[in-house]
N, CA, C and O atoms as a DFTB+ gen file, in Angstrom:
264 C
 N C O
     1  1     -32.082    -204.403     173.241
     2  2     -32.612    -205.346     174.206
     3  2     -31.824    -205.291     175.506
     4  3     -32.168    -205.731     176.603
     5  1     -30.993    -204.827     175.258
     6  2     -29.895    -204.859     176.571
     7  2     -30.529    -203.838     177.737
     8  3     -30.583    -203.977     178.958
     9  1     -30.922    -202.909     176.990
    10  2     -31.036    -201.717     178.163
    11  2     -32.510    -202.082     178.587
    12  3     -32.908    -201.625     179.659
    13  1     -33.341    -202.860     177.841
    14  2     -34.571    -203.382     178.774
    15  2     -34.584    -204.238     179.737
    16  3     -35.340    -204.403     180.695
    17  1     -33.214    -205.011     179.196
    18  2     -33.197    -206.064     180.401
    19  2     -32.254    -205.212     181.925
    20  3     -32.273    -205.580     183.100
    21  1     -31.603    -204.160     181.381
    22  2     -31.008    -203.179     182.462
    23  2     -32.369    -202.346     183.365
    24  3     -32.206    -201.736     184.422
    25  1     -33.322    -202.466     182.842
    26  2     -34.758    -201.474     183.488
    27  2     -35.137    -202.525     183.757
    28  3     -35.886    -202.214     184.683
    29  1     -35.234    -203.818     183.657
    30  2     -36.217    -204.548     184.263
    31  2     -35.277    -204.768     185.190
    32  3     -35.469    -203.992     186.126
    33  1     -34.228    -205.550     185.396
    34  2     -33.446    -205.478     186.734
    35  2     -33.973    -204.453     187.765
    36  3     -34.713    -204.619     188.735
    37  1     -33.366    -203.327     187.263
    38  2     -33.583    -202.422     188.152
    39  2     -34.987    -202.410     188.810
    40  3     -35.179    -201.891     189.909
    41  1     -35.989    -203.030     188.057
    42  2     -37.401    -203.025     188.217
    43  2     -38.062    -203.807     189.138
    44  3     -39.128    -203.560     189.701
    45  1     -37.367    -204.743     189.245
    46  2     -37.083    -205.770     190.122
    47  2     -36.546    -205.804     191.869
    48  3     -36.951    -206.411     192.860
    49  1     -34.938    -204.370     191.500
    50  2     -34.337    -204.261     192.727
    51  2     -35.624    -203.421     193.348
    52  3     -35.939    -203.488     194.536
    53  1     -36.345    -202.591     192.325
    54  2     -36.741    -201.273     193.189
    55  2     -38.030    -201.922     194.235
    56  3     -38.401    -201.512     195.335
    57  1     -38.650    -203.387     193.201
    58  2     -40.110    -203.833     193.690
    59  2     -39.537    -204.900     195.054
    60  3     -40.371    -205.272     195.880
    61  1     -37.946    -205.366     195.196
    62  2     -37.044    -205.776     196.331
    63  2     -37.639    -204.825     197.342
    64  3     -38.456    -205.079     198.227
    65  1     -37.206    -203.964     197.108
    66  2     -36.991    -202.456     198.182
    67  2     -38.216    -202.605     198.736
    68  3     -38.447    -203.123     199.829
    69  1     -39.040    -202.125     197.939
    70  2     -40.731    -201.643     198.609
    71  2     -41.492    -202.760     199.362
    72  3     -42.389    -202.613     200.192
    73  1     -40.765    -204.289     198.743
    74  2     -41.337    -205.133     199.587
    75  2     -40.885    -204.924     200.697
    76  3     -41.634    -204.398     201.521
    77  1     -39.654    -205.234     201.035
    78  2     -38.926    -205.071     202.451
    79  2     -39.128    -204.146     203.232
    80  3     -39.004    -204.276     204.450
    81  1     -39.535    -202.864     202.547
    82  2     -40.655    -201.719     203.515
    83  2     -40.953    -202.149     203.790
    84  3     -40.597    -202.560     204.894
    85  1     -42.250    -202.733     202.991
    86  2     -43.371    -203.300     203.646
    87  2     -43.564    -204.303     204.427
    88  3     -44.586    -204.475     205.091
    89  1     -42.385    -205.191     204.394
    90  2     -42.431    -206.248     205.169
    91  2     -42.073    -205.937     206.886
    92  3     -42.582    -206.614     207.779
    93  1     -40.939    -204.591     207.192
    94  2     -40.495    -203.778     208.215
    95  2     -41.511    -203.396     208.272
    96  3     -41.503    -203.549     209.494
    97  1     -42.583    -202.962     208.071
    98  2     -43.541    -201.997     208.831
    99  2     -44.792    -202.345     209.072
   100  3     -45.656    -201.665     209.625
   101  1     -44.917    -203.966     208.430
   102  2     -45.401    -204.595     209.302
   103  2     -46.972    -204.624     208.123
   104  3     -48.123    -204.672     208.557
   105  1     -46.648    -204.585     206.817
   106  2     -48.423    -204.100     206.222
   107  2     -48.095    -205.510     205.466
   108  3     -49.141    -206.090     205.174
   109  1     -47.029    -206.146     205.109
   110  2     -47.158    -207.462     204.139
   111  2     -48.065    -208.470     205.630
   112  3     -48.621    -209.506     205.264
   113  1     -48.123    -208.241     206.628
   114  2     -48.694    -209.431     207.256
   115  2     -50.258    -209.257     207.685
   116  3     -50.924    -210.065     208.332
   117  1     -50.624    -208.156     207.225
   118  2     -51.771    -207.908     207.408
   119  2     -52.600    -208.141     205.868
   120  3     -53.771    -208.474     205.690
   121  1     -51.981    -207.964     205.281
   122  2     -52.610    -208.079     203.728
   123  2     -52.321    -209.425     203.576
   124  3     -52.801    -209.855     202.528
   125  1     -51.636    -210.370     204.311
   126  2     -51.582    -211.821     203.787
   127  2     -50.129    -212.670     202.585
   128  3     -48.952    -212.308     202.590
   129  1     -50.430    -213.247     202.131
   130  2     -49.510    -213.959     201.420
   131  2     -49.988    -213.811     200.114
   132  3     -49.337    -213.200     199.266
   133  1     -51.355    -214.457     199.827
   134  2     -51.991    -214.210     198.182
   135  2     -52.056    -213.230     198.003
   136  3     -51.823    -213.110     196.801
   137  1     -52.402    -211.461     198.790
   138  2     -52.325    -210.405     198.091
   139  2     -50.989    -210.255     197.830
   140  3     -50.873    -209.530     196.843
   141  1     -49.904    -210.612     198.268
   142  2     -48.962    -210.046     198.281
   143  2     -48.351    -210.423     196.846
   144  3     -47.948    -209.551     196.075
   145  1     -48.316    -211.771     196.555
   146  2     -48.186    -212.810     195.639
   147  2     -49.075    -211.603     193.834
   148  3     -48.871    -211.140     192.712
   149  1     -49.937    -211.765     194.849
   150  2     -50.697    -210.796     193.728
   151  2     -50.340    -209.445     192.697
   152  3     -50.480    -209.114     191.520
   153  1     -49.659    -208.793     194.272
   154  2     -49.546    -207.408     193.740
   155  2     -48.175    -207.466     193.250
   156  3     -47.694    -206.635     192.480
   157  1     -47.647    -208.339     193.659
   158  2     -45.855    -208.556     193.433
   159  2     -45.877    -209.148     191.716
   160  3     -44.973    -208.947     190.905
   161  1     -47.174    -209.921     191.451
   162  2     -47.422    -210.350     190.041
   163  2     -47.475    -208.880     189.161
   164  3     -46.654    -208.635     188.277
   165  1     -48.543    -207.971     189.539
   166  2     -49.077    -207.205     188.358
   167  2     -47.959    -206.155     188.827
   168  3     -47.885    -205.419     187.844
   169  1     -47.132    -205.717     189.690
   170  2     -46.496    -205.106     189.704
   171  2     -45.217    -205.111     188.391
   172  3     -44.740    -204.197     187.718
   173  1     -44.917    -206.882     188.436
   174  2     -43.633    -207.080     187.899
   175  2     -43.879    -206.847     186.309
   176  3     -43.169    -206.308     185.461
   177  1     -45.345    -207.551     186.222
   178  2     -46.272    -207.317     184.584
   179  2     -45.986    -205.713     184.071
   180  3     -45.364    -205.377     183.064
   181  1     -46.586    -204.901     185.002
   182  2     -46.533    -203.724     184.574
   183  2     -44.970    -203.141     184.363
   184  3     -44.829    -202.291     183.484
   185  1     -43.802    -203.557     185.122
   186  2     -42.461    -203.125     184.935
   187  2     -41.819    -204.019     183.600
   188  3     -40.683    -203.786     183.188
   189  1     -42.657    -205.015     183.020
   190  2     -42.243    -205.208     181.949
   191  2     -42.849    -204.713     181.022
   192  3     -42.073    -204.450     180.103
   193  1     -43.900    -204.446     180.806
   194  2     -44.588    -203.837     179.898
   195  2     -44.127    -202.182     179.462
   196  3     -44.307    -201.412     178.519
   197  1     -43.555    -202.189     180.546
   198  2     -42.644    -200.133     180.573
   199  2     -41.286    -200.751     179.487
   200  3     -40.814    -200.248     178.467
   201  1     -41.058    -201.588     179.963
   202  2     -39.322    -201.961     179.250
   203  2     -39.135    -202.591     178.713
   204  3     -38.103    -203.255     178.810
   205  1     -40.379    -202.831     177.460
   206  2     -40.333    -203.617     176.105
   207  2     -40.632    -202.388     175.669
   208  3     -39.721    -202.014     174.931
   209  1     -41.766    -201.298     175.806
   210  2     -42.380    -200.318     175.264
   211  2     -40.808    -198.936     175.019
   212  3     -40.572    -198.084     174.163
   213  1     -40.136    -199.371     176.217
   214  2     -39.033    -197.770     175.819
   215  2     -37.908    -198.621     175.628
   216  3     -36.844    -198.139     176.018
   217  1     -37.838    -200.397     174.854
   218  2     -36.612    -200.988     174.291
   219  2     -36.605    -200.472     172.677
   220  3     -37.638    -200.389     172.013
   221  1     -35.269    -200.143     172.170
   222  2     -35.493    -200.252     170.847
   223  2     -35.357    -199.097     170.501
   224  3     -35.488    -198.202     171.336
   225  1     -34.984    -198.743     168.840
   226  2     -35.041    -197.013     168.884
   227  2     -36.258    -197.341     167.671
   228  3     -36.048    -198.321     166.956
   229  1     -37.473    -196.564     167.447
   230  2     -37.978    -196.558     166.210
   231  2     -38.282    -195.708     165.362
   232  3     -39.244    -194.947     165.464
   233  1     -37.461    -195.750     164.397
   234  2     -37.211    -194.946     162.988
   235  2     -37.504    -195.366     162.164
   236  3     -37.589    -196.556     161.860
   237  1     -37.831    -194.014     161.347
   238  2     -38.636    -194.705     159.790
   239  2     -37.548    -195.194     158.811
   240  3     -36.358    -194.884     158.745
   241  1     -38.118    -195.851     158.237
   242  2     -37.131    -196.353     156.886
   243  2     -37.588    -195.631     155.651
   244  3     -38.721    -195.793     155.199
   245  1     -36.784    -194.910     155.161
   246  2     -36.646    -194.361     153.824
   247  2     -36.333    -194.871     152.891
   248  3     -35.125    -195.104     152.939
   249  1     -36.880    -195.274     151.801
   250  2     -36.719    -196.393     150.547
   251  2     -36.783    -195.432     149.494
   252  3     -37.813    -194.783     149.314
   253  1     -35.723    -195.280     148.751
   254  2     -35.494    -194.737     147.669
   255  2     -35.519    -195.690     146.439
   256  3     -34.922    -196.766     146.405
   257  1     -36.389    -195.099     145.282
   258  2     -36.895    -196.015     144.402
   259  2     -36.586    -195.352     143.094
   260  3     -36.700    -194.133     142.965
   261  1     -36.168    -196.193     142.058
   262  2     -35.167    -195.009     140.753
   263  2     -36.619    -194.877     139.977
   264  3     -36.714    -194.196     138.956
């Protein structure tokens, strides 16, 4: 669980970043506040959905039976 919550951070700084592009270049004020709200939602959805899916190691269990 640790290293998902280390990818979602990061998931977080990276969706930081791209806003602040976007906010410098001037496209968050043309698209508004609710898209932004929007895409900043399914963005963050989808960066969790990556880092529950690659948390965890999964291996089979072998049950030996006499």
């Amino acid at each position: 669980m640790k290293w998902a919550l280390m990818y979602l951070i990061g998931f977080l700084v990276l969706i930081g970043g791209l806003l602040a592009a976007l906010w410098k270049l001037g496209i968050l004020e043309s698209l508004g506040a609710s898209w932004t709200i929007i895409l900043v939602a399914v963005v963050t959805g989808v960066g969790i959905m990556v880092a529950v899916s690659h948390s965890g190691l999964k291996e089979s269990i072998d049950i030996n039976r006499r």
